[in-house]
C-alpha positions in Angstrom: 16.9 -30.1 43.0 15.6 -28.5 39.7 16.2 -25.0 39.1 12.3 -23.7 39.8 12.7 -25.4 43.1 15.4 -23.3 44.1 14.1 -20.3 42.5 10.9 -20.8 44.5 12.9 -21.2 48.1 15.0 -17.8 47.2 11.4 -16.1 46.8 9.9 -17.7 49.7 12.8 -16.5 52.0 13.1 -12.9 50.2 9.3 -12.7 50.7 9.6 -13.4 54.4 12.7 -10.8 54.8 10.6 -8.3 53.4 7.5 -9.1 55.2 10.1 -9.1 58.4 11.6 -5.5 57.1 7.9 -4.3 56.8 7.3 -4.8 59.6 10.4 -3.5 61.3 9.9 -0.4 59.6 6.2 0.1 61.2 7.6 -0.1 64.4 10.1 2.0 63.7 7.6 4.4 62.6 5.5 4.4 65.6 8.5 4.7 68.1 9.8 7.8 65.9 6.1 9.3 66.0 5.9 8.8 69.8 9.8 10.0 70.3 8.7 13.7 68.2 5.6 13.9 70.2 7.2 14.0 73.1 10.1 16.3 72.2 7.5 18.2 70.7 6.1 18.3 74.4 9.4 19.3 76.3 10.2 22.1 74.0 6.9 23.8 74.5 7.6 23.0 78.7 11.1 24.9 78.1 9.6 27.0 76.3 7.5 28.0 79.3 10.3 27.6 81.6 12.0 30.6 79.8 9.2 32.9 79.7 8.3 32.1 83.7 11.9 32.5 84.5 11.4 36.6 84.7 15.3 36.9 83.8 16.4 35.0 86.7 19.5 32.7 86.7 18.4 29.3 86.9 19.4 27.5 90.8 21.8 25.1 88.7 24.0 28.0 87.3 23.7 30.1 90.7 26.9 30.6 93.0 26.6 28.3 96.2 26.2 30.8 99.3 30.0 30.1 101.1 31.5 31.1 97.5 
């Protein structure tokens, strides 16, 4: 095998690890964008939570009646 022939398999695998990366990276993208969104989303519900709340302890942090 002459050295251009193996020089041209290296690029042809790097090329396709980087096309495989790209597109890793997309999807990564995509999930992350979705994942903020949607923290995004439950912060502004707590946020509501606290301000409906009126200063009342939460059920989960209240005494149970026999104690």
């Amino acid at each position: 095998m002459t050295d251009i022939t193996h020089l041209e398999e290296q690029i042809a695998h790097l090329s396709r690890t980087v096309e495989d990366l790209s597109d890793i990276v997309a999807r990564q993208e995509t999930e992350l964008s979705l994942a903020s969104r949607r923290i995004a989303v439950l912060m502004e519900r707590e946020a509501g939570r606290d301000l409906d709340g009126g200063g009342t302890v939460p059920l989960s942090d209240q005494r149970p009646p026999h104690w």
